[in-house]
N, C-alpha and C positions, 0 to 999 in steps of 0.2 A: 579671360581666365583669371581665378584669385589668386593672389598671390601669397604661398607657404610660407611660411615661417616656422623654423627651429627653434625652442629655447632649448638647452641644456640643466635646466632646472628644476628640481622638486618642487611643485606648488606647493605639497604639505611643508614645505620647512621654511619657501623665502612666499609670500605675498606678492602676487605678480598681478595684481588688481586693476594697477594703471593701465601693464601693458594688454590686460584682456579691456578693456574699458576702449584703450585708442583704439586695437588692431580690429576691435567689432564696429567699430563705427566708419571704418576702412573696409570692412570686408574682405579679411585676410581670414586665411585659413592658416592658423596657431594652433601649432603642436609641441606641448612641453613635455619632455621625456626625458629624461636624466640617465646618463650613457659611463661609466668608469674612466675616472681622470685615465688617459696613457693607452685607453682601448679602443688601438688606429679601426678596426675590423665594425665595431658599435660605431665610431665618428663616421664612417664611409658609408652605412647601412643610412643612417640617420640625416647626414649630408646630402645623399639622393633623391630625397625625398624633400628637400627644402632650395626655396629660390633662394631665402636668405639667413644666413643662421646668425645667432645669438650665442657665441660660445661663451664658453667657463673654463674649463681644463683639457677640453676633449684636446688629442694634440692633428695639429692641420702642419704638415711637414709636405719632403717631398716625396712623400707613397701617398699619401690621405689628399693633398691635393691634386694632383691626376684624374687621382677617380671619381673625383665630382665634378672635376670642368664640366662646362657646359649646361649646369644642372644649378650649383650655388654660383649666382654671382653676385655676394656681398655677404662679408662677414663681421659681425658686431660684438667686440669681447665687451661683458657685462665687467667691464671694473677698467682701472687703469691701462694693468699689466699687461705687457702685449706677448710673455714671455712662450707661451704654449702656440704660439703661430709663427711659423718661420714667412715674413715675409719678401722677402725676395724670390720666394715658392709661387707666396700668393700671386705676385707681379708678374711670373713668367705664365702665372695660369688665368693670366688677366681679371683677377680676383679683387677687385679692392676691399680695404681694412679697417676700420675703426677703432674704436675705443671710447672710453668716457670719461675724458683725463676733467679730473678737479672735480668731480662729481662725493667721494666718498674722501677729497680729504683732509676734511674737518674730522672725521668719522676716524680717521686713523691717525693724525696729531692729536686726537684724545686720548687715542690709546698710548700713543707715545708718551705721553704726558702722566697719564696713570702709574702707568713701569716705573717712572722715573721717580715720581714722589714712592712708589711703592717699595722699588731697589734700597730709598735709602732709609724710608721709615719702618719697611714690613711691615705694613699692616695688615697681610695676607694671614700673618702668623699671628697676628693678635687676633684678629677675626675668628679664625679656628681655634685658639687655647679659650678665647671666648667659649664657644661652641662645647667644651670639653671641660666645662668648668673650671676651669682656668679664671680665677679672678680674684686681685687684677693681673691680666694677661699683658702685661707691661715689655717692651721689645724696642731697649736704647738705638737709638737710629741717628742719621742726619739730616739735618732741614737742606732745603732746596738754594735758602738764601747763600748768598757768595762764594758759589759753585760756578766751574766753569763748563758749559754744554757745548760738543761740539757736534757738528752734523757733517753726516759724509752724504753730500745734496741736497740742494737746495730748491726743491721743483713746487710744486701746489701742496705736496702735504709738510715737508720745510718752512715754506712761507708760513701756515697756519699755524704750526709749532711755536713760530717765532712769536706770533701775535698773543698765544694763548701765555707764554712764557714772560708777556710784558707787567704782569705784575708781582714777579719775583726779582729778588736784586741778584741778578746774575750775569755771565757776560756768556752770551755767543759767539762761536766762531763757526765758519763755515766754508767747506773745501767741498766746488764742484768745477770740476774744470771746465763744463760748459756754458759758465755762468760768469758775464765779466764784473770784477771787481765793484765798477762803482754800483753796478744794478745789487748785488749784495750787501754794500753797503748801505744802500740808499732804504735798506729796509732796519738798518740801524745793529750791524751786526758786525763782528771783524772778519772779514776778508782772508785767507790764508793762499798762499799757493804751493803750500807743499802738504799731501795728504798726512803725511809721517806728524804733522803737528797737529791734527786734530786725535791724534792717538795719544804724542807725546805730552799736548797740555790740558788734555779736560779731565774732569772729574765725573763725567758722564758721554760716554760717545753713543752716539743716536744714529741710526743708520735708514738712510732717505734714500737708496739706490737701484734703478731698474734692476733685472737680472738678465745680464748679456755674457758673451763667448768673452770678453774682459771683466766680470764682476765675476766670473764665477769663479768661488774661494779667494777673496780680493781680503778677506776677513781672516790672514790665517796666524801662525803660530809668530812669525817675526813683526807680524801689527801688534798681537797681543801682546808680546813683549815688550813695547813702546811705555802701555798703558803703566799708569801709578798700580799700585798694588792695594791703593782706596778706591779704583774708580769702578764705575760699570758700564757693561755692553747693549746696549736697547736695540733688539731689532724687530722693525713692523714692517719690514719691506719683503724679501725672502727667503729662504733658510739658507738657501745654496749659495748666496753671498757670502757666508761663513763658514770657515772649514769645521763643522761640527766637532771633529774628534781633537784639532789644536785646542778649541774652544772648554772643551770637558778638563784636557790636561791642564792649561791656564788657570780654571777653576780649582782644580785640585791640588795643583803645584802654590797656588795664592796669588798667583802673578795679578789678578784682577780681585777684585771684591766681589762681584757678583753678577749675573745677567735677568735683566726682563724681556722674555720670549712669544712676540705673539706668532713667529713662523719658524718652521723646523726645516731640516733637509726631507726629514721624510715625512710626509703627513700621512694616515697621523702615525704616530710614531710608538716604536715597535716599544713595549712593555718594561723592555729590559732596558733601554737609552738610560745612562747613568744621570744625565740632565732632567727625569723626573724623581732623583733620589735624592737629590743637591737642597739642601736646605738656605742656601743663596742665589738660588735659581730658581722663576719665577715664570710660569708658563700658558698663555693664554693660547685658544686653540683657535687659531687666524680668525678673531673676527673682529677684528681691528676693522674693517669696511661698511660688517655688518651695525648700520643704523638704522630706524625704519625712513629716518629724512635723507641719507643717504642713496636708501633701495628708490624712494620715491624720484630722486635728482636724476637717479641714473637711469631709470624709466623711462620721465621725459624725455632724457638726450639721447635713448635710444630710440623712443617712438616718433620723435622731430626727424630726426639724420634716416631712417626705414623711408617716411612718407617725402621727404625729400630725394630719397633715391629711387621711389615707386613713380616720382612725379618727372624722371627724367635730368634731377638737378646733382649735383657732385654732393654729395655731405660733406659740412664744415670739420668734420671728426674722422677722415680718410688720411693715411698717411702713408699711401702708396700711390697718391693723384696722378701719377705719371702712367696709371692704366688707359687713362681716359684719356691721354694724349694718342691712344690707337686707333680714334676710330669709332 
């Protein structure tokens, strides 16, 4: 019998070429249909019907996973983040996990990198008074040179940041506490063990960090207060890392200089958010990930880790292997 597959994805909006390219030459039966981030009742519908799903956002908790046992057993988040899967659910429902860490990121220390030059030059703002005849649309800023950047984690799209960041005269600092000393040093960057100092000494804080039951709001009113009152806040990781509403009053109050935004608490986000009225607030709509060599990376390591688990083997990209110790 073939085996189904779920994607969770609009083909009109991402390219999913690869994956119809592998999964037909497998002779899988591929189903992409795109379900409402948060709609348990559409994930359980669409779950039943697949041996292996390919999620996005749909959420796999402990109501959504029950009612698939027996039906999904393997699920594959298209991106890093593993945050919309509770797994230790998936493990009691002998589910294993995936991901496709390092895949998108290069894709998103560009975007981090963009914010950063953009936080301190605007050139968001020249581009539009451009646009408006504006000229010249001229908007005094800061260079990047002898600026301190600090990163809260240091994982695959940190590392990349760091690399991209080697032809500015700047110094890096970086606070992750699962990451020992020398191995962050040894990528030529300073080491901190206390997170309060990458608040207190950069001129730019960058934020690299999963989102867990401990990051959530890990970003709030007495971090922000640390900050200089020249620096800025970059987040490409996700919104709920940040207490959005500390975040607006910091901006307002001046405690910070500005923020480049490519994740919000709410996506997308409601009309009225005073964070699209901030004229030192600077807002990209998540697609820090989206690259087309990125979509292509993550393809692969999804269609390698599927045919490896069709053929009987553990995928290299499982991070609840302790299912397969059942049996």
């Amino acid at each position: 019998m073939s085996t189904t597959i779920w994607l969770n994805l609009d083909e009109q909006k991402v390219d999913v070429t690869c994956l119809d390219r592998r999964f037909a030459e497998k002779g899988y039966h591929f189903i992409k249909k795109p379900v409402p981030a948060g709609d348990e009742a559409a994930a359980i519908e669409m779950g039943s019907q697949a041996d292996i799903v390919i999620s996005t956002w749909e959420p796999w908790n402990v109501r959504t996973l029950p009612a698939v046992k027996g039906k999904v057993k393997y699920i594959v988040r298209y991106g890093a983040g593993l945050d919309n899967i509770d797994i230790p659910a998936a493990t009691a429902q002998g589910i294993p996990v995936g991901n496709v860490p390092g895949a998108n990121a290069a894709a998103v220390a560009e975007t981090a990198l963009i914010h950063i030059l953009n936080a301190g030059r605007r050139f968001c703002h020249c581009v539009e008074g451009g646009r408006r005849g504006n000229w010249p649309s001229t908007i005094t800023g800061n260079e990047l040179d002898g600026k301190v950047v600090g990163l809260l984690g240091f994982g695959n799209i940190g590392k990349q940041l760091v690399r991209m960041l080697k032809g500015f005269e700047v110094q890096v600092m970086v606070y992750d506490p699962y990451l020992p000393k020398e191995a962050a040093e040894a990528q030529g960057v300073v080491f901190v063990d206390n997170m309060d100092d990458i608040f207190r000494k950069s001129d730019i804080v960058s934020l690299h960090i999963p989102l867990t039951e401990e990051t959530v709001g890990l970003v709030d009113r007495e971090k922000l207060a640390l900050m200089k009152p020249t620096a800025y806040l970059i987040n490409t990781c996700r919104g709920k890392v940040v207490r959005e509403q500390d975040l607006i009053d910091a901006l307002k109050e001046g405690k910070i200089q500005g923020a480049g935004l490519d994740v919000l608490d709410r996506e997308p986000p409601a009309l009225d958010n005073p964070l699209l009225q901030m004229d030192n607030v600077f807002i990209t709509s998540h697609m820090g990930a989206a690259s087309l060599e990125s979509e292509y990376r993550s393809q692969v390591i999804i269609a390698d880790c599927i045919d490896a688990f069709v053929n009987g083997e553990i995928p290299y990209n499982v991070k609840n292997k302790e299912v397969f110790d059942r049996g």
